[in-house]
C-alpha positions as CSV (number, residue, x, y, z in Angstrom):
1,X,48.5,-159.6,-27.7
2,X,46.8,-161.9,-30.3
3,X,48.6,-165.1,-32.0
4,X,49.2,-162.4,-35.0
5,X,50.5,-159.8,-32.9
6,X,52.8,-162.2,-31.1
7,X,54.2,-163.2,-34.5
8,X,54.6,-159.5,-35.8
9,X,56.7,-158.9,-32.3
10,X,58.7,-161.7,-32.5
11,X,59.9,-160.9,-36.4
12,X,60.8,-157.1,-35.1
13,X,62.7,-158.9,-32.5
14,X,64.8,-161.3,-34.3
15,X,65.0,-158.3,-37.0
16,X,66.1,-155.9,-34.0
17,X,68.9,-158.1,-33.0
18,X,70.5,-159.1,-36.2
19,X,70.5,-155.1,-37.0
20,X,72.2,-154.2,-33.4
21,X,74.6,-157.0,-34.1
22,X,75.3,-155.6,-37.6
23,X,75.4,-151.9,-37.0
24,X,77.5,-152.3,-34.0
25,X,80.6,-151.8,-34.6
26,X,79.9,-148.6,-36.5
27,X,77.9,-147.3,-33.3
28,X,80.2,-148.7,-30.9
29,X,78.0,-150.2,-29.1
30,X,74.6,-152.5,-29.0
31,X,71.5,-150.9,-29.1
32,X,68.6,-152.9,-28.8
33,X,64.7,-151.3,-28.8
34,X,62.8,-151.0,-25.6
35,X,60.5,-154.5,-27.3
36,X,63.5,-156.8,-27.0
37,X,63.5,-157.3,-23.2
38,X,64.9,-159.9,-21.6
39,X,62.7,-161.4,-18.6
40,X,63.9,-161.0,-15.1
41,X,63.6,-165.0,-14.9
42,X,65.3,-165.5,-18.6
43,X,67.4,-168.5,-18.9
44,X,70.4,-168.3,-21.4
45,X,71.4,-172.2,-22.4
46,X,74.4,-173.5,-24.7
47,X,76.3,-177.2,-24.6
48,X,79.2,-174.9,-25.8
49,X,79.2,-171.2,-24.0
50,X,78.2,-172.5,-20.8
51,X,79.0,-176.2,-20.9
52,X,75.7,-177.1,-21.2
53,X,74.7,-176.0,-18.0
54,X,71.3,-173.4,-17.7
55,X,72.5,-169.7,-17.0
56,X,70.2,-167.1,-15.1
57,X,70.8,-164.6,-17.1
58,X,67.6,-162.5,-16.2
59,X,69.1,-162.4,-12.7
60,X,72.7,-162.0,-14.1
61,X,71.3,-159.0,-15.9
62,X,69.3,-157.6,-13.0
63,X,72.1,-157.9,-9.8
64,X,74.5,-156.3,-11.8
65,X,71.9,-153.8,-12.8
66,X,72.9,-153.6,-16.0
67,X,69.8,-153.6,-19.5
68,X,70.2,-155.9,-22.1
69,X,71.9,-153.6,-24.3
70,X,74.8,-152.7,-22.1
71,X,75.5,-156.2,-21.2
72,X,75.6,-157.1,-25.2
73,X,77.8,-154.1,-25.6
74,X,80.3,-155.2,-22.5
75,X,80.8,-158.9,-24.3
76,X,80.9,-157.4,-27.4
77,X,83.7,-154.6,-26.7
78,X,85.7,-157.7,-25.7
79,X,85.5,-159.3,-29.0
80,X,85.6,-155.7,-31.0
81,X,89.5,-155.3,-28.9
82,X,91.0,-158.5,-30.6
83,X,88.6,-157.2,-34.1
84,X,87.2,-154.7,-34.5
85,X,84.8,-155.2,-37.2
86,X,83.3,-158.3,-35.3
87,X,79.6,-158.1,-36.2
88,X,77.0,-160.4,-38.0
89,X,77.0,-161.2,-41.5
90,X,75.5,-162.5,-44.5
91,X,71.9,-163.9,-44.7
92,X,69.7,-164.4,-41.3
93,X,66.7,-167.1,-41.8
94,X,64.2,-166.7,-39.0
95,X,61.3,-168.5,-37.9
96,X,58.9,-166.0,-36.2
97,X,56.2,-168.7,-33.9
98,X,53.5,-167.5,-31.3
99,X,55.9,-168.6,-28.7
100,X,59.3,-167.0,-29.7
101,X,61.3,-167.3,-32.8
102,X,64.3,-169.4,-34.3
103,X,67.0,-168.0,-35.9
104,X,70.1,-168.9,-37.8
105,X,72.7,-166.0,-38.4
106,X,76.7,-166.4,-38.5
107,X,79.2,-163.9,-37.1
108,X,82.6,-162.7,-38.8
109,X,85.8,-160.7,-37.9
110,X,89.3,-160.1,-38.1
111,X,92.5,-159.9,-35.8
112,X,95.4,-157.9,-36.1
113,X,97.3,-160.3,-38.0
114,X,94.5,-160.4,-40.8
115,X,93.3,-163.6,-39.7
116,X,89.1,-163.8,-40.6
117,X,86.9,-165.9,-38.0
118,X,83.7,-166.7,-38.3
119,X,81.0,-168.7,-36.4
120,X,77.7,-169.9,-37.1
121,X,75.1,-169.4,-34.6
122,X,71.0,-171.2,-34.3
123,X,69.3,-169.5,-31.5
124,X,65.5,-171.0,-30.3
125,X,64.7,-168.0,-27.8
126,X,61.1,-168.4,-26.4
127,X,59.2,-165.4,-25.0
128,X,56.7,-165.0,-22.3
129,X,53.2,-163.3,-22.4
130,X,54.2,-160.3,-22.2
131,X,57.0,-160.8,-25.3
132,X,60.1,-160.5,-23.2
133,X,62.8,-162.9,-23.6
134,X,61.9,-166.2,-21.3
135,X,64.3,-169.0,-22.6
136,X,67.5,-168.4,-24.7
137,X,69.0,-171.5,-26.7
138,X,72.4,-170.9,-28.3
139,X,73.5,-174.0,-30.6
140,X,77.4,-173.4,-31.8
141,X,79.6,-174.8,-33.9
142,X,82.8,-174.7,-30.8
143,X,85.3,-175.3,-34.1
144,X,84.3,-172.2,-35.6
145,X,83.7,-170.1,-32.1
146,X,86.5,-171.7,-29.8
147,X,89.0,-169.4,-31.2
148,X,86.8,-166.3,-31.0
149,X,86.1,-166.9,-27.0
150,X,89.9,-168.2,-26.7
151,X,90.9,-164.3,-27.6
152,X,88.6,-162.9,-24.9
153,X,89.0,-165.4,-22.6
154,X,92.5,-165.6,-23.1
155,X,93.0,-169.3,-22.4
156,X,92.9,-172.2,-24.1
157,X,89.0,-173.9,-24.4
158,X,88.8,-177.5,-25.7
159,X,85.9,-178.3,-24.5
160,X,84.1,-174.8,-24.2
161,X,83.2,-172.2,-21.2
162,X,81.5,-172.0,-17.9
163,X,79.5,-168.2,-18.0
164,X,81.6,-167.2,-14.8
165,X,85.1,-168.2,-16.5
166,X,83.2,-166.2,-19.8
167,X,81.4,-163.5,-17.8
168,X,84.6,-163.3,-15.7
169,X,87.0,-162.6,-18.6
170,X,84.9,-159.8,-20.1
171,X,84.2,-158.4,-16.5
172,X,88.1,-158.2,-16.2
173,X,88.6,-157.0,-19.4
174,X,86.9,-154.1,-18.2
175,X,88.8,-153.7,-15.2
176,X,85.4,-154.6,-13.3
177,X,86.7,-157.4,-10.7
178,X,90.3,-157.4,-9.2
């Protein structure tokens, strides 16, 4: 792929996930093209959902043999339970680059007791040659997303969520561990 070609991809991309995000909960489920791929050796990175620390999520992905697209829609069946019109919302401003893309997009739902929660979300997610997803960088606002990931979690956060505690929750959610 050329620089131009790269840049094309990477709008799609961004474009691709915002839609699947949006459309979700009226598919029930995430549905992501064949083009937005995450790399075997993709890192996933967040100070909040994570604590900061990196997150093999290619190999996440790959040992529990799972695509891209059914993992989002396990994590995302956890939060459509507690509301079920979680999706993404309002304007998205991306930054399509040779290298990846930067996006800033914000999420929205609401419980059972008509409570709305929203967060706002700024993702740097660099790609390798071959346009799959290399490197994931989630910046969060933990105010806005603690109670979201409290819900699914179903424990009290203050200072955010190791992936197993997070990956854990969802898997059991789904009667997947004991």
């Amino acid at each position: 792929m050329n620089s131009q070609e790269r840049i094309a991809l990477h709008r799609r991309a961004s474009a691709a996930l915002v839609e699947a995000y949006r459309e979700g909960p009226a598919r029930g489920q995430i549905a992501f093209p064949d083009e937005l791929a995450i790399a075997e050796d993709c890192i996933f990175w967040s100070p909040q959902l994570g604590k900061g620390v990196e997150f093999a999520y290619g190999k996440h992905l790959s040992e529990a043999g799972i695509s891209f697209s059914q993992a989002a829609t396990l994590e995302i069946q956890a939060y459509w339970h507690h509301m079920p019109d979680f999706a993404a919302v309002g304007p998205v401003t991306t930054l399509a680059a040779e290298d990846g893309w930067a996006q800033l997009w914000k999420f929205r739902g609401t419980t059972s007791d008509g409570t709305v929660l929203e967060f706002h979300e700024a993702d740097l997610v660099k790609t390798n040659s071959s346009g799959q997803i290399l490197r994931w960088e989630a910046m969060l606002d933990w105010t806005e997303l603690r109670p979201m990931v409290e819900l699914v979690v179903g424990k009290s956060l203050p200072n955010g969520v190791s992936m197993d505690d997070y990956f854990g929750a969802i898997a059991a959610f789904h009667g997947l561990v004991a």
